[in-house]
N, C-alpha and C positions, 0 to 999 in steps of 0.2 A: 680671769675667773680664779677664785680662789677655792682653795680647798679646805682651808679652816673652818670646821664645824663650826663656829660664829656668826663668821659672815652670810651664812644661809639664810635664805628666805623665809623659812618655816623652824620655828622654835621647836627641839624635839625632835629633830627629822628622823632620824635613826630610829627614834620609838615608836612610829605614828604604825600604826595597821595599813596596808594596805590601800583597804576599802574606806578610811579616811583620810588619807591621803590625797586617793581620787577624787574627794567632793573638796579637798582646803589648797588644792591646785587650782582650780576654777579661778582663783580672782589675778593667778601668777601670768607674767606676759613671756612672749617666748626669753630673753634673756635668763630670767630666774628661770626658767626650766633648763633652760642651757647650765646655768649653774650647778643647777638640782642632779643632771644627768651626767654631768663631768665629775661631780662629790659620790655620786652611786659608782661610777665605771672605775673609781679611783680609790674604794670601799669595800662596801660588800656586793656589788654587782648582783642586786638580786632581780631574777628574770620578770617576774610579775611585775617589779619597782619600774624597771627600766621600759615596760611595756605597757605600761600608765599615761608615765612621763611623754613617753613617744607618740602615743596617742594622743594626749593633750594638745602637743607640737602640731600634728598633723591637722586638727581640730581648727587651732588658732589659725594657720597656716591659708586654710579653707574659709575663713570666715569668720569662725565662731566669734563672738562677742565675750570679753571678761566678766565675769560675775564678780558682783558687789562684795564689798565687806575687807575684811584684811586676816590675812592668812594666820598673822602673829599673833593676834590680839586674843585669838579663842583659845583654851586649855586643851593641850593638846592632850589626845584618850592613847592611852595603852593599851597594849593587848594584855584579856584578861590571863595570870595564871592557871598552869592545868591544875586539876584540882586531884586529879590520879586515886588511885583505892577503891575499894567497895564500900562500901555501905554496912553491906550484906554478911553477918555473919553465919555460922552455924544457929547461934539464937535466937536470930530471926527469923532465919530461913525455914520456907514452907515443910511443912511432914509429907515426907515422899508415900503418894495412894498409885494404886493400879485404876487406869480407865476400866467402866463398868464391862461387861461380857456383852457381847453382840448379840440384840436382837431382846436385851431384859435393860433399858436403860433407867429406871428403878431400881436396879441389884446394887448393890455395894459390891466391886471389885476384891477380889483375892488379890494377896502377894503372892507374886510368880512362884516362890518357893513352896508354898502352901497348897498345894492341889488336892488330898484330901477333903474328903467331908464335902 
């Protein structure tokens, strides 16, 4: 087994999400997952990655059948960036009202500061 990002099975592997990972593993036989899981434990060992893979293994292991296609061939998707900030300025943002008085919900609301009149 090798540990050269290269020789991996899945172009991108480092970048893939997760939850696409899960479905571009489908057509890998237990070997390349061996490989897959000996380049995560040798990496960045992440727990979700590693608890994929293992499932996979145990899947194949049990039965399951390869699913078609080829893992390499498809563009592999990245996670999208955060996009972080508000939106929301002052400018935008709603003009602060008081809820109407209990029991008149037709009234127009006072500001709390305003009791008067």
């Amino acid at each position: 087994m090798t540990t050269d990002h290269g020789g991996l099975p899945l172009p991108d592997y480092d970048e893939l999400p997760v939850g696409t990972l899960e479905h571009r593993i489908r057509s890998l036989g237990v070997p390349e997952l061996d490989q897959l899981l000996h380049y995560e434990h040798e990496h960045a060992d992440r727990a979700m990655v590693v608890q994929v893979l293992t499932a996979r293994k145990r899947q194949l292991d049990a039965g399951a059948p390869l699913s078609g296609g080829n893992p390499a061939a498809a563009k592999p998707e990245k996670a999208a960036p955060g996009r972080g900030g508000s939106p929301v300025s002052p400018a935008t943002s709603q003009e602060p009202m008081s809820p109407p008085p209990h029991g008149t919900p037709a009234q127009q609301g006072k500001p709390k500061g305003d009791r008067t009149g």
